[in-house]
N, CA, C and O atoms as a Tripos MOL2 file, in Angstrom:
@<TRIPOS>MOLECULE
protein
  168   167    42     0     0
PROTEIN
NO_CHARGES

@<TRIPOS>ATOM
      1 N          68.4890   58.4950   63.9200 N.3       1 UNK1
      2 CA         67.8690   59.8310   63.8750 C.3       1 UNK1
      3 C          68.6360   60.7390   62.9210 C.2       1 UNK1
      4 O          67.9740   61.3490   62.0820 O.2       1 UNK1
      5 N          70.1050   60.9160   62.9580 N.am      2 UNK2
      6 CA         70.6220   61.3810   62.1160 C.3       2 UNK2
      7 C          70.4410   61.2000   60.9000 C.2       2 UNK2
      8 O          70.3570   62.2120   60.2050 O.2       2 UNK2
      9 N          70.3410   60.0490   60.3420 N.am      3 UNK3
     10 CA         70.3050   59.4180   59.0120 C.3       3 UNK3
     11 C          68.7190   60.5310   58.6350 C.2       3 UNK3
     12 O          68.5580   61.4690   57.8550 O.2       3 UNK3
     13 N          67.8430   59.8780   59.5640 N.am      4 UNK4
     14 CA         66.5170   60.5340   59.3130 C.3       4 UNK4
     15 C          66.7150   61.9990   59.0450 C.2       4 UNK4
     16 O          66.0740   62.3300   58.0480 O.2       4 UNK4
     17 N          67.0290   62.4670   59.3020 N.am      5 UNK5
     18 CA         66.8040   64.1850   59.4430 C.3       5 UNK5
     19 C          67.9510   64.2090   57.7090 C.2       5 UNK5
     20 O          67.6070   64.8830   56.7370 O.2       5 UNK5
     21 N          68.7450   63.6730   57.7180 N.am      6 UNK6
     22 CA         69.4190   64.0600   56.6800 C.3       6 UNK6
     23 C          68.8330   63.8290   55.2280 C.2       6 UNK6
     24 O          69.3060   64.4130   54.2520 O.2       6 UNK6
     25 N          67.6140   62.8090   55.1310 N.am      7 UNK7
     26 CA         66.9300   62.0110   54.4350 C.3       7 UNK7
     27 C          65.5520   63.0370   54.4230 C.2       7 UNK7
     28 O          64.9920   62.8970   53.3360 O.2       7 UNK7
     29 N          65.1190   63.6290   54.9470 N.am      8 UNK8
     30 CA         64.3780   64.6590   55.3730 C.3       8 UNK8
     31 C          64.7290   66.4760   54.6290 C.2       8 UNK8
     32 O          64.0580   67.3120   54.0240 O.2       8 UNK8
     33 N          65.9060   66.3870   55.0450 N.am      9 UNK9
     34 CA         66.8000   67.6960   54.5460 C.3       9 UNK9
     35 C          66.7310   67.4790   53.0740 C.2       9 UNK9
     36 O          66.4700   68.4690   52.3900 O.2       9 UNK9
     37 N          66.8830   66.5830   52.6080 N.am     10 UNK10
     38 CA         67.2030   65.7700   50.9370 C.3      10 UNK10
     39 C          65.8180   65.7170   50.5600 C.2      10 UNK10
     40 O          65.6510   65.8580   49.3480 O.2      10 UNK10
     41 N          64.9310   65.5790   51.1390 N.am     11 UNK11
     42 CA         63.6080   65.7740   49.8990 C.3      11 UNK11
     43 C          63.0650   66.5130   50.2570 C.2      11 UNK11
     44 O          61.9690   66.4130   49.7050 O.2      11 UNK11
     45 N          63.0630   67.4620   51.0170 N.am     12 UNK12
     46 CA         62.7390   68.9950   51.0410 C.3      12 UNK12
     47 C          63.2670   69.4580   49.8550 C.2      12 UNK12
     48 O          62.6210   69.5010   48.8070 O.2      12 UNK12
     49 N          64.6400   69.8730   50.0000 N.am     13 UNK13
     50 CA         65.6970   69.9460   48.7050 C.3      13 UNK13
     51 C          64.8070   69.6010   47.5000 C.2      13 UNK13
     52 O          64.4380   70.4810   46.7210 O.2      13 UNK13
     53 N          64.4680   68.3130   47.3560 N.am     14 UNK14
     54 CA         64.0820   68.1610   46.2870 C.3      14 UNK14
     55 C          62.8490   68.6020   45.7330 C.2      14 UNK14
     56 O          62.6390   68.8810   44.5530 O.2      14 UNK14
     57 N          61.6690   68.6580   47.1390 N.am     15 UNK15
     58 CA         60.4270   69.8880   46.7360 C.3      15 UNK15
     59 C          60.6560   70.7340   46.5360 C.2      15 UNK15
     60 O          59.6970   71.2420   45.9560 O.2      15 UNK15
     61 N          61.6830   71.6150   46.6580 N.am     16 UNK16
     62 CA         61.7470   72.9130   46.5680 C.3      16 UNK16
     63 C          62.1790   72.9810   45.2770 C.2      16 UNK16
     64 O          62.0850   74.0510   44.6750 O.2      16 UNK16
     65 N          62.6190   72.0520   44.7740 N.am     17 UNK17
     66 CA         63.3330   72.4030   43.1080 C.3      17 UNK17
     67 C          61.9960   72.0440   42.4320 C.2      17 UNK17
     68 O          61.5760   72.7340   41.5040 O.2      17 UNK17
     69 N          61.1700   70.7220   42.9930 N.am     18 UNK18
     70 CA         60.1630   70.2520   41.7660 C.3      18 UNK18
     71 C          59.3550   71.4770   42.2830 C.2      18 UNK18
     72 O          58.9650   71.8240   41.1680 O.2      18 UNK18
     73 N          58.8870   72.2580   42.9920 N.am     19 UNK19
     74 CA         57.9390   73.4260   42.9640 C.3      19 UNK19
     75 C          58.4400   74.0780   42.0680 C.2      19 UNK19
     76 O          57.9350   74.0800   40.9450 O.2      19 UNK19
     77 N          59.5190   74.7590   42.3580 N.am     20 UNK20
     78 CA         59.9900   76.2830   41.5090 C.3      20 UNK20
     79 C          60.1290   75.7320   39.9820 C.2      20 UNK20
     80 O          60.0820   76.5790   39.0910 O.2      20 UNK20
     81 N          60.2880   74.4260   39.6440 N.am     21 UNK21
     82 CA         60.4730   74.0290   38.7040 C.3      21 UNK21
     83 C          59.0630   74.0950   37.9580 C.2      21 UNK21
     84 O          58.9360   74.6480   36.8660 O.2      21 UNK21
     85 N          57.9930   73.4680   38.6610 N.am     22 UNK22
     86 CA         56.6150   73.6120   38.2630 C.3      22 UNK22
     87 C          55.9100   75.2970   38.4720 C.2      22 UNK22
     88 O          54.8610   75.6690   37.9450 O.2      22 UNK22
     89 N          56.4110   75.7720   38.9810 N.am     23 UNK23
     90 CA         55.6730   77.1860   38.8010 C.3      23 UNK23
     91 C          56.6550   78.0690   37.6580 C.2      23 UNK23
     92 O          56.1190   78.7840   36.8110 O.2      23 UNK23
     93 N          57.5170   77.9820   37.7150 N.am     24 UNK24
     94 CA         58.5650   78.2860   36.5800 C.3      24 UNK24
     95 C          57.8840   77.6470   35.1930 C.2      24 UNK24
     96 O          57.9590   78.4030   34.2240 O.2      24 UNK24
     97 N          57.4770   76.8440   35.0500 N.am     25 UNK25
     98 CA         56.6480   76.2370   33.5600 C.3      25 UNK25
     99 C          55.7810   76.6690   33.7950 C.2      25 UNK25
    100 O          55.6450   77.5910   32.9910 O.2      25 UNK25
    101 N          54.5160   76.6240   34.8040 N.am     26 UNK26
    102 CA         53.1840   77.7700   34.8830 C.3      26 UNK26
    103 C          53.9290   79.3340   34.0180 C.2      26 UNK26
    104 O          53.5310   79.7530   32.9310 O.2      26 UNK26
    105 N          54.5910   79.7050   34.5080 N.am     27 UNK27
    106 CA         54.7260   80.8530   34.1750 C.3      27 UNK27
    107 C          54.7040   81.0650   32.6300 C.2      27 UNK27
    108 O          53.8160   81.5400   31.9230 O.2      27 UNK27
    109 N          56.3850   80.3980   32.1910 N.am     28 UNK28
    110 CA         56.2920   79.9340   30.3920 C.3      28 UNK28
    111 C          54.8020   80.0330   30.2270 C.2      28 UNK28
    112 O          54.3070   81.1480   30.0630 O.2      28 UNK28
    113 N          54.1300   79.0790   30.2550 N.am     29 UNK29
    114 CA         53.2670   78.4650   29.3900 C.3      29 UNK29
    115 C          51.9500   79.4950   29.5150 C.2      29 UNK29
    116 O          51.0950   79.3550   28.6400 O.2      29 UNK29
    117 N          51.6690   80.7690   30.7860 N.am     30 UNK30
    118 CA         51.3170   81.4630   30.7200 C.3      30 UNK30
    119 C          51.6220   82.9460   29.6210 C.2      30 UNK30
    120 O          50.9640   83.5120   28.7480 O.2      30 UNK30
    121 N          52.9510   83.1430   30.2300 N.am     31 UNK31
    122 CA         53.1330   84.1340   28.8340 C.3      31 UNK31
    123 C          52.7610   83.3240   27.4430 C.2      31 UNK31
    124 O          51.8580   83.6990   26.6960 O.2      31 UNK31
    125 N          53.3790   82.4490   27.2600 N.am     32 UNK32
    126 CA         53.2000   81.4330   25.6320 C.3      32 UNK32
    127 C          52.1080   82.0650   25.2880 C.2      32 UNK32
    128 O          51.9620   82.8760   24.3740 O.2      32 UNK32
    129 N          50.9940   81.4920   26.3900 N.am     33 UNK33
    130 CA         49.9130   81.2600   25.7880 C.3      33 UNK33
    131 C          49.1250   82.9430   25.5260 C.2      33 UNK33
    132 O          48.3150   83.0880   24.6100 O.2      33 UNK33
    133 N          49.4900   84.0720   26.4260 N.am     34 UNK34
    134 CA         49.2630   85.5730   26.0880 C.3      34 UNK34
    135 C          49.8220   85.9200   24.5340 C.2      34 UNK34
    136 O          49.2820   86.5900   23.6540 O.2      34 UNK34
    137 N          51.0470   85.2410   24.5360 N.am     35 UNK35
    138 CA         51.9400   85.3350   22.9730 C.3      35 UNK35
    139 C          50.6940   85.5770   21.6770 C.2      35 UNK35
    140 O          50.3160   86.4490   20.8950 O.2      35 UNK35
    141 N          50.3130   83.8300   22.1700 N.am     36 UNK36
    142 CA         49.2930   83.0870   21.1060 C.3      36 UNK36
    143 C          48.2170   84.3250   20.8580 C.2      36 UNK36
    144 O          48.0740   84.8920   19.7750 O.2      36 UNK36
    145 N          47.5330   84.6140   21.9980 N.am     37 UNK37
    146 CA         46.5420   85.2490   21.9060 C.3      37 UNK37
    147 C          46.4550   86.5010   21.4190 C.2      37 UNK37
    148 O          45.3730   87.0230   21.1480 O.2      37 UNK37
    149 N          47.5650   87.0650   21.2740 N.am     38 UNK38
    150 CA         48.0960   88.5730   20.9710 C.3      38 UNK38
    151 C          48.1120   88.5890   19.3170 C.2      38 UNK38
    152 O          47.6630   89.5370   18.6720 O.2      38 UNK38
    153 N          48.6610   87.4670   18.7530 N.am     39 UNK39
    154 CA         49.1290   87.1980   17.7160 C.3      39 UNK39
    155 C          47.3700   86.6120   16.7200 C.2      39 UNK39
    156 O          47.0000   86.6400   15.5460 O.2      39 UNK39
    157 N          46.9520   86.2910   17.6350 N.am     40 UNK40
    158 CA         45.6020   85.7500   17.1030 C.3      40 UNK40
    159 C          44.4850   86.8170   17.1700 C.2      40 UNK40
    160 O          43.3940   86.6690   16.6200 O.2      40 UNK40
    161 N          44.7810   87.7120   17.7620 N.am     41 UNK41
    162 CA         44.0380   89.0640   17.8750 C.3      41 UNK41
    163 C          44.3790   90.3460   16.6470 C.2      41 UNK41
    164 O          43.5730   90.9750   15.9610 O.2      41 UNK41
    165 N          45.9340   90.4340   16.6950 N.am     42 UNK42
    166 CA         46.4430   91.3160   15.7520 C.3      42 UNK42
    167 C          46.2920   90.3100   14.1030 C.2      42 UNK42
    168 O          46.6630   90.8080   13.0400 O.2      42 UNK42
@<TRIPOS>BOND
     1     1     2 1
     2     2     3 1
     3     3     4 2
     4     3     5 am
     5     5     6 1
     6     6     7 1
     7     7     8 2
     8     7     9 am
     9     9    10 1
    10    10    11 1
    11    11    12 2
    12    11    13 am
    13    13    14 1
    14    14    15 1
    15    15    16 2
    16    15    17 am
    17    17    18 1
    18    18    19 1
    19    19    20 2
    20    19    21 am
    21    21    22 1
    22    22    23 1
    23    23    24 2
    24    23    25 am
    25    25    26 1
    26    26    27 1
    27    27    28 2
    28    27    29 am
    29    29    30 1
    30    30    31 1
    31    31    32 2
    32    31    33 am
    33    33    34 1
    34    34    35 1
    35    35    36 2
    36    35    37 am
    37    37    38 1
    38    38    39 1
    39    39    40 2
    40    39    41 am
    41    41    42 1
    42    42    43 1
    43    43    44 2
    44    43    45 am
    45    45    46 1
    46    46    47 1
    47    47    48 2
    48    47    49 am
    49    49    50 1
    50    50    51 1
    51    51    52 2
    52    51    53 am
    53    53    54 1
    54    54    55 1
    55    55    56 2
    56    55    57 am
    57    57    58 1
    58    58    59 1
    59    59    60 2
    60    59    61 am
    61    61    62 1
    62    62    63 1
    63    63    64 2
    64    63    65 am
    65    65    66 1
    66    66    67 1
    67    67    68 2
    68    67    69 am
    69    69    70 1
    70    70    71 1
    71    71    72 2
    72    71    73 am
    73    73    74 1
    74    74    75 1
    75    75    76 2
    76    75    77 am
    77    77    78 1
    78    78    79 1
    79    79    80 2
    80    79    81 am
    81    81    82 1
    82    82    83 1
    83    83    84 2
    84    83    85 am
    85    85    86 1
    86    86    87 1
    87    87    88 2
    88    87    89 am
    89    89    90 1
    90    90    91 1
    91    91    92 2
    92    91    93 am
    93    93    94 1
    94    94    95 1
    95    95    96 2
    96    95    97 am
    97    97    98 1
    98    98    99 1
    99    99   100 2
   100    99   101 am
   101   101   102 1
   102   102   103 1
   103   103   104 2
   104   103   105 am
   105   105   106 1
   106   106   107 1
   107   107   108 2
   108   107   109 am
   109   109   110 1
   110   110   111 1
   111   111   112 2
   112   111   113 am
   113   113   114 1
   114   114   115 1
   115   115   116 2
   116   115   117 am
   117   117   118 1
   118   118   119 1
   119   119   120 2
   120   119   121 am
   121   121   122 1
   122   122   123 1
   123   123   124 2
   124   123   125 am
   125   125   126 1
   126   126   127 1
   127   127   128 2
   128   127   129 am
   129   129   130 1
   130   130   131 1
   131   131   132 2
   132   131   133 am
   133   133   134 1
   134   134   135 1
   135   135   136 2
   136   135   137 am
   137   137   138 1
   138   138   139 1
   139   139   140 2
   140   139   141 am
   141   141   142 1
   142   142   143 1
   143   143   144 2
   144   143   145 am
   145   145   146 1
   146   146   147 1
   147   147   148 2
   148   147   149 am
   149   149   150 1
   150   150   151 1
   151   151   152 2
   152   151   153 am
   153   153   154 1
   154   154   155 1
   155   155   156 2
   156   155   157 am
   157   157   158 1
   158   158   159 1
   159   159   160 2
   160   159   161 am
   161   161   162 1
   162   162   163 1
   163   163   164 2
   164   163   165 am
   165   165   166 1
   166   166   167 1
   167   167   168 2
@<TRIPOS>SUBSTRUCTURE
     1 UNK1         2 RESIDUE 1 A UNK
     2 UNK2         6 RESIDUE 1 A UNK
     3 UNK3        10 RESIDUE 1 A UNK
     4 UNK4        14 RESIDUE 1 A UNK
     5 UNK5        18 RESIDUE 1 A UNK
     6 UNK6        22 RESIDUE 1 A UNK
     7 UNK7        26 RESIDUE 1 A UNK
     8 UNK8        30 RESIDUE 1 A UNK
     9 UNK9        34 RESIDUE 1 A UNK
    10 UNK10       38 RESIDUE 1 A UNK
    11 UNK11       42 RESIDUE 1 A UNK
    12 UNK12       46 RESIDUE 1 A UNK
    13 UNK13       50 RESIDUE 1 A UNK
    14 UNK14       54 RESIDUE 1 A UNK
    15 UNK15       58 RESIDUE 1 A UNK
    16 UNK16       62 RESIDUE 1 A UNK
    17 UNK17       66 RESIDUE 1 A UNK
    18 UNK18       70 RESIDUE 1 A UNK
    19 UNK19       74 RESIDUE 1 A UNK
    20 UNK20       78 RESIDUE 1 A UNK
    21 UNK21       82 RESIDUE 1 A UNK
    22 UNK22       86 RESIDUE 1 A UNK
    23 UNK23       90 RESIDUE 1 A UNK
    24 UNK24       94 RESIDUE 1 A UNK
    25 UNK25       98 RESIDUE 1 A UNK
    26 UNK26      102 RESIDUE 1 A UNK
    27 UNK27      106 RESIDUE 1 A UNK
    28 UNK28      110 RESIDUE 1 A UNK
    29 UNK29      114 RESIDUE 1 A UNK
    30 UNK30      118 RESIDUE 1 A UNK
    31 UNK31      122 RESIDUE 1 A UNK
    32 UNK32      126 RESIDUE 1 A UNK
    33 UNK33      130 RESIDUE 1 A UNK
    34 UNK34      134 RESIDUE 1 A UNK
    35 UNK35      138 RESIDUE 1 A UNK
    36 UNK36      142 RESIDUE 1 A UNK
    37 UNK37      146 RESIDUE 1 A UNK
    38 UNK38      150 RESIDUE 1 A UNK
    39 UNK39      154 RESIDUE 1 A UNK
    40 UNK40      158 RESIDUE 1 A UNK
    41 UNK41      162 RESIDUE 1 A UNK
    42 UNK42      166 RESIDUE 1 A UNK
């Protein structure tokens, strides 16, 4: 059980980085792409 829960604790851990990691690039690639559009307007 121990093992389990610790194995459990560890890829939580690791969703929580691949989320913030993936909404953190949503974000980039949102401004980027406002960049583009600003620049393609002016």
């Amino acid at each position: 059980m121990k093992v389990m829960k610790a194995y459990i604790e560890k890829r939580g851990v690791f969703k929580t980085l691949y989320v913030d990691r993936a909404s953190i690039t949503m974000v980039q690639n949102a401004v980027t792409s406002r960049r583009c559009s600003e620049l393609v307007k002016s």
